[in-house]
DODRENDREN-46849 format. One record per residue: residue in three letters; x, y, z of N, C-alpha, C, O in turn. Coordinates in steps of 0.02 Angstrom, whole numbers, always signed. Example, Ala and Ser with C-alpha at 12.3 -4.5 7.8 and 13.67 -1.06 7.14 Angstrom:
+------+--------+--------+--------+--------+--------+--------+--------+--------+--------+--------+--------+--------+
| resn |   n.px |   n.py |   n.pz |  ca.px |  ca.py |  ca.pz |   c.px |   c.py |   c.pz |   o.px |   o.py |   o.pz |
+------+--------+--------+--------+--------+--------+--------+--------+--------+--------+--------+--------+--------+
|  ALA |   +660 |   -284 |   +390 |   +615 |   -225 |   +390 |   +660 |   -165 |   +390 |   +712 |   -166 |   +423 |
|  SER |   +642 |   -112 |   +354 |   +684 |    -53 |   +357 |   +645 |     +2 |   +394 |   +670 |    +57 |   +402 |
+------+--------+--------+--------+--------+--------+--------+--------+--------+--------+--------+--------+--------+
//
This chain:
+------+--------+--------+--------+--------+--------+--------+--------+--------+--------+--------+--------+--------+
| resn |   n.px |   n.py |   n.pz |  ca.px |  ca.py |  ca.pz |   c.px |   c.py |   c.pz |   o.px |   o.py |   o.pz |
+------+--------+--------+--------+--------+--------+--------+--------+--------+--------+--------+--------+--------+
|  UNK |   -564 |   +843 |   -450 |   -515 |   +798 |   -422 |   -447 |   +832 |   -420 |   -418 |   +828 |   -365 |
|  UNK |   -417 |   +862 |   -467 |   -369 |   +910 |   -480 |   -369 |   +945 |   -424 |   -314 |   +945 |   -398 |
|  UNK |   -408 |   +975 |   -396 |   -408 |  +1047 |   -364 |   -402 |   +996 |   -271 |   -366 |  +1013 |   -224 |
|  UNK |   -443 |   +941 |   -272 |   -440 |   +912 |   -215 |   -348 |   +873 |   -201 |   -311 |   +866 |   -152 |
|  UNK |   -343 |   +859 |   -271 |   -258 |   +834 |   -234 |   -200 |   +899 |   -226 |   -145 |   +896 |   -198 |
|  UNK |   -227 |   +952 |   -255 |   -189 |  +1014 |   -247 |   -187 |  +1025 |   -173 |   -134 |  +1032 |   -143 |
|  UNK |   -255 |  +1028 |   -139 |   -281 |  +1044 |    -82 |   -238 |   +998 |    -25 |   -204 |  +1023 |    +20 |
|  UNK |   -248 |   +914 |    -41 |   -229 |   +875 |     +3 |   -133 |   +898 |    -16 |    -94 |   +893 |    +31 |
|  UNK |   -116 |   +913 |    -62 |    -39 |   +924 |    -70 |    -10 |   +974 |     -5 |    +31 |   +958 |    +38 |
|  UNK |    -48 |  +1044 |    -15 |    -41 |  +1094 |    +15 |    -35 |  +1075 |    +98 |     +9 |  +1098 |   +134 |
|  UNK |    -72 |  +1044 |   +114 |   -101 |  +1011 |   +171 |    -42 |   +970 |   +190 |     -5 |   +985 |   +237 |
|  UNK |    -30 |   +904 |   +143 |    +23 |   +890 |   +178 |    +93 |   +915 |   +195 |   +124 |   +892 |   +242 |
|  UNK |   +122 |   +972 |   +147 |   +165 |  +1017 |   +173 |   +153 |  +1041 |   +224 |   +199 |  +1043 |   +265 |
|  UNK |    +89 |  +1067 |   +243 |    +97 |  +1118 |   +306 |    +94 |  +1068 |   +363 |   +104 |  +1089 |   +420 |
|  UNK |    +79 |  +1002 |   +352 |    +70 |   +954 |   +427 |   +163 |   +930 |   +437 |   +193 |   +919 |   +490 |
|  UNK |   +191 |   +927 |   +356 |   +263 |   +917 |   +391 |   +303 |   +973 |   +436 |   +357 |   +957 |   +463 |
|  UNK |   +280 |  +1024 |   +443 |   +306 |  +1105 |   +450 |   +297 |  +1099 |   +530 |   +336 |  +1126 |   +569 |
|  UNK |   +234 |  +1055 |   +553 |   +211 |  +1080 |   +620 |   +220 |  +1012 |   +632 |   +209 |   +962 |   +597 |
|  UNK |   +247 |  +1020 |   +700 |   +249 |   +954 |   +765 |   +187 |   +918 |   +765 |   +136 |   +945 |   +744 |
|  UNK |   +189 |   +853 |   +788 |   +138 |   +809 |   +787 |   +103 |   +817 |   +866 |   +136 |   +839 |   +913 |
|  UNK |    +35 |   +798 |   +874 |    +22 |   +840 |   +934 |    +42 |   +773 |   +976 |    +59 |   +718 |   +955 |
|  UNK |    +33 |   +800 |  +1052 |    +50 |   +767 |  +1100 |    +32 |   +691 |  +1091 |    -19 |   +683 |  +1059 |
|  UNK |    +60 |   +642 |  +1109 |    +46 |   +565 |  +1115 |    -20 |   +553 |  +1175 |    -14 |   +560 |  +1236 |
|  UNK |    -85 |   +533 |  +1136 |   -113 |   +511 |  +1162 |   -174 |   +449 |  +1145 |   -218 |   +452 |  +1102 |
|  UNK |   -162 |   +402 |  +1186 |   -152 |   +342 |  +1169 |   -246 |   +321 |  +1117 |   -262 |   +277 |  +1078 |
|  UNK |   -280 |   +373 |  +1144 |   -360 |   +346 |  +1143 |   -348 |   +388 |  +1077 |   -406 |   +393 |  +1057 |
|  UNK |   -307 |   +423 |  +1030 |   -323 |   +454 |   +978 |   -245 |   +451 |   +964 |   -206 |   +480 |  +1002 |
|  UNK |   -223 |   +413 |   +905 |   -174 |   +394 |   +887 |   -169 |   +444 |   +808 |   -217 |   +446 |   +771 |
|  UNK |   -106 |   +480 |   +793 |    -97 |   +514 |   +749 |    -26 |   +514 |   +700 |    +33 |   +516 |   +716 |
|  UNK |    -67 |   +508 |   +620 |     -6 |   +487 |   +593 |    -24 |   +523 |   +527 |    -80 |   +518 |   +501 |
|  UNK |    +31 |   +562 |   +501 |    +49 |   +616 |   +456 |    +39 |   +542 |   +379 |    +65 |   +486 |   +378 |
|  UNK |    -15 |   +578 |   +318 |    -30 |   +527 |   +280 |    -18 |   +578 |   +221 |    -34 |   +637 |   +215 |
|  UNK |    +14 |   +539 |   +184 |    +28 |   +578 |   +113 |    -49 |   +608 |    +58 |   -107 |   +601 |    +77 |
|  UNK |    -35 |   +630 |    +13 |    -89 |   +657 |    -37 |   -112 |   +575 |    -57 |   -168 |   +555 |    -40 |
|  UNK |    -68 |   +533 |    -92 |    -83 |   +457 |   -128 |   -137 |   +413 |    -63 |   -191 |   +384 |    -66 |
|  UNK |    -97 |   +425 |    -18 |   -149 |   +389 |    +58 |   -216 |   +424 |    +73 |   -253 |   +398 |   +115 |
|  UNK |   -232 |   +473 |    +47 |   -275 |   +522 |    +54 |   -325 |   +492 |     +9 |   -374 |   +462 |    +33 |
|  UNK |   -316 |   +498 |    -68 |   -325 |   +495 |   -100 |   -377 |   +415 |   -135 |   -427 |   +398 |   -167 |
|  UNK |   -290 |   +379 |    -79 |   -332 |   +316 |    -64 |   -388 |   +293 |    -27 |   -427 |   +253 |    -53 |
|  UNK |   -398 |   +317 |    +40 |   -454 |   +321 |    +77 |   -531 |   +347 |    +35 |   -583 |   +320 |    +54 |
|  UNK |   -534 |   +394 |    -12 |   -576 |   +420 |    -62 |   -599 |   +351 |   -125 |   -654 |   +334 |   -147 |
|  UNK |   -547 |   +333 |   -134 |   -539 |   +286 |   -182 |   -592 |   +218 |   -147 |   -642 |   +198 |   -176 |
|  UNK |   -566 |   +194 |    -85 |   -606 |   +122 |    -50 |   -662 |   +165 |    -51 |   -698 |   +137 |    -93 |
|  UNK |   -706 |   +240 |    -21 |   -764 |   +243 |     +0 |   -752 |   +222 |    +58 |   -794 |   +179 |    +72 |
|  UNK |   -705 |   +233 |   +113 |   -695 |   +231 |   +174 |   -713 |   +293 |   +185 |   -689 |   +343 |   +158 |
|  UNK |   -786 |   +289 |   +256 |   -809 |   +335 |   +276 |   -748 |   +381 |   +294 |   -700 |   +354 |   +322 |
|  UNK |   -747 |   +459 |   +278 |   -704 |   +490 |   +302 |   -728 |   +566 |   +309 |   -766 |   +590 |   +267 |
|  UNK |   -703 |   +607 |   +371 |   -712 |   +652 |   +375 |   -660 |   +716 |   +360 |   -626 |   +711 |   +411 |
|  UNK |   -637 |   +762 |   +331 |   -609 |   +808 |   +321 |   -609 |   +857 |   +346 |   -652 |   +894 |   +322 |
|  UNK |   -574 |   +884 |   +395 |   -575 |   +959 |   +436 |   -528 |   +996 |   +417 |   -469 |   +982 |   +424 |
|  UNK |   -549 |  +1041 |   +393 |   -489 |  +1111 |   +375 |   -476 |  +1135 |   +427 |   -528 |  +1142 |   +458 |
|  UNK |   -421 |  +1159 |   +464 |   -398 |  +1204 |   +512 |   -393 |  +1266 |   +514 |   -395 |  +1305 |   +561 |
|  UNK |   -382 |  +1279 |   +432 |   -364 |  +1353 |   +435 |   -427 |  +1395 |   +466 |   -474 |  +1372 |   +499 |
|  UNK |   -418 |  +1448 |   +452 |   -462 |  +1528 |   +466 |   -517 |  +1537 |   +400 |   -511 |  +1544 |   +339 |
|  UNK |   -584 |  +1530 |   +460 |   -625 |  +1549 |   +396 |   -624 |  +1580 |   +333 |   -659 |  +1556 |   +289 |
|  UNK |   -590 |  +1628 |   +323 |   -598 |  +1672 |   +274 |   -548 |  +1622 |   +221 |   -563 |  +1631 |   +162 |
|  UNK |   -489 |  +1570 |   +231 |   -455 |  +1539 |   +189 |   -523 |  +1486 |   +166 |   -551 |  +1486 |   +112 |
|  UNK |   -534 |  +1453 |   +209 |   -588 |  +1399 |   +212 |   -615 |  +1413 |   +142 |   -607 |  +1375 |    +94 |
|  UNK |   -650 |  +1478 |   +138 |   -744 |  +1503 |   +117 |   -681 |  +1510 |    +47 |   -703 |  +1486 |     -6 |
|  UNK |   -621 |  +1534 |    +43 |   -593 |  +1547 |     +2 |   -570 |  +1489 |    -39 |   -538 |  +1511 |    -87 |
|  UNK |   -574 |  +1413 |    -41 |   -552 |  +1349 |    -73 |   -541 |  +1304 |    -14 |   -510 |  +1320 |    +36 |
|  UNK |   -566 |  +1251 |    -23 |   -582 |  +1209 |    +11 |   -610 |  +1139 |     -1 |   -667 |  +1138 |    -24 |
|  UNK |   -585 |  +1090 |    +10 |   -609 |   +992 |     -2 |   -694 |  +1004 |     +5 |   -725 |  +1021 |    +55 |
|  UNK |   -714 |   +994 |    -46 |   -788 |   +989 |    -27 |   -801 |   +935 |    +13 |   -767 |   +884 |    +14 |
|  UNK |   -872 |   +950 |    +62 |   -888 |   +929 |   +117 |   -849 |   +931 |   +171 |   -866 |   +910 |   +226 |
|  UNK |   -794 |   +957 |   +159 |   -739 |   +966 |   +225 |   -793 |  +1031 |   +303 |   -834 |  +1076 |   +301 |
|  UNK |   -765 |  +1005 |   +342 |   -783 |  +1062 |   +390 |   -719 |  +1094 |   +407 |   -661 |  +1081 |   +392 |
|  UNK |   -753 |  +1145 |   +448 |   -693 |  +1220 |   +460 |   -709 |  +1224 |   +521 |   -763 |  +1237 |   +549 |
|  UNK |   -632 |  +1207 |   +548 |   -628 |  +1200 |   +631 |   -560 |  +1236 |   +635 |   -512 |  +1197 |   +636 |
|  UNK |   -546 |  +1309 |   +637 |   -498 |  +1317 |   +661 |   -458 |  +1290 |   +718 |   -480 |  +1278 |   +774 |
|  UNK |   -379 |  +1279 |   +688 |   -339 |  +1239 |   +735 |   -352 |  +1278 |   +790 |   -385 |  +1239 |   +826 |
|  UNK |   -347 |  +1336 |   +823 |   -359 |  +1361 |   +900 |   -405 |  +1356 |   +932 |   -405 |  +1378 |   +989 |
|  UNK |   -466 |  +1323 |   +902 |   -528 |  +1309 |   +936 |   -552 |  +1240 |   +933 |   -596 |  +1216 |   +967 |
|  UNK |   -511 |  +1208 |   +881 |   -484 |  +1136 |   +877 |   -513 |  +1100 |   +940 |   -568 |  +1074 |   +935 |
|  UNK |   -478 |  +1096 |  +1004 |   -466 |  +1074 |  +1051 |   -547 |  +1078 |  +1103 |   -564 |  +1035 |  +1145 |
|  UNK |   -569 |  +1115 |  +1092 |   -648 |  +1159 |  +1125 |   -688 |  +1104 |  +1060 |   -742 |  +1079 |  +1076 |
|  UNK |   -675 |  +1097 |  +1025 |   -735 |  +1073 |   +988 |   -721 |   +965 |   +960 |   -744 |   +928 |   +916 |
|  UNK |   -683 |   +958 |  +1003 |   -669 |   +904 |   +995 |   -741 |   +851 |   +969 |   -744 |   +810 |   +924 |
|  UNK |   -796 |   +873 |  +1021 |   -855 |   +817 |  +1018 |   -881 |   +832 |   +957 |   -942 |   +822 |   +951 |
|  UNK |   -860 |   +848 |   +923 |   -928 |   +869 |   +852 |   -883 |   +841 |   +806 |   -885 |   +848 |   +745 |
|  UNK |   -837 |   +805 |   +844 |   -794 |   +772 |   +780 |   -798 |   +678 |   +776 |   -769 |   +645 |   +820 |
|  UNK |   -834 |   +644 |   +722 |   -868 |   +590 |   +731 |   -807 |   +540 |   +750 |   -750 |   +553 |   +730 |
|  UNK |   -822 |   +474 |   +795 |   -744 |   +448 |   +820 |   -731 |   +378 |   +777 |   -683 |   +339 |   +778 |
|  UNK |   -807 |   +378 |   +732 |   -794 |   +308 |   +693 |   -766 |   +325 |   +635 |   -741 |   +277 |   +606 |
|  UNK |   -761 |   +389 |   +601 |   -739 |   +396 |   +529 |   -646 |   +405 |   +543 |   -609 |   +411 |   +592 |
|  UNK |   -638 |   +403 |   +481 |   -575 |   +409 |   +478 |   -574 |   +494 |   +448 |   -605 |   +521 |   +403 |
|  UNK |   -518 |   +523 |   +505 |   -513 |   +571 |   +508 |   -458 |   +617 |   +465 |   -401 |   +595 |   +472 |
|  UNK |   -461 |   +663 |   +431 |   -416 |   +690 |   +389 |   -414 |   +752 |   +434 |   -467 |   +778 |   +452 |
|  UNK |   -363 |   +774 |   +450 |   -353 |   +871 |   +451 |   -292 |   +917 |   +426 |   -234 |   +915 |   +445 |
|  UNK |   -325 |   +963 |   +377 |   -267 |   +983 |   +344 |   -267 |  +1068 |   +342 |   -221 |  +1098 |   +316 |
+------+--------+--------+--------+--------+--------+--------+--------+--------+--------+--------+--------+--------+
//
């Protein structure tokens, strides 16, 4: 649990660092703290976790069960990303 709020910490620094992506209305996006994170874990609200970084960080520490979708290929791999869970990417 330790190592997972370290993870979601890190994460939310680097999402304040970078612009929020473009406004679009069918996929609505909103920057959620470590405690909101944390909380979603807490209900057992289905949720999915995507790491962005570069494999080699990924394989290197990482949210278990998270997947590894680098952000530059992000966009190409949209469909393999489920649209009922609640989505984390950090």
């Amino acid at each position: 649990m330790k190592r997972l709020l370290s993870i979601l910490l890190l994460a939310s620094a680097i999402a304040w660092a970078a612009p929020a992506p473009a406004g679009n209305a069918d996929v609505p996006e909103k920057y959620i703290s470590v405690d909101e994170a944390k909380a979603v874990l807490d209900r057992r609200q289905p949720v999915t976790f995507i790491d962005v970084r570069e494999p080699a960080q990924f394989d290197d520490l990482h949210i278990r069960g998270a997947i590894n979708i680098p952000l530059g290929v992000l966009p190409a791999r949209l469909a393999e990303i489920s649209r009922s869970e609640f989505i984390v990417l950090y």
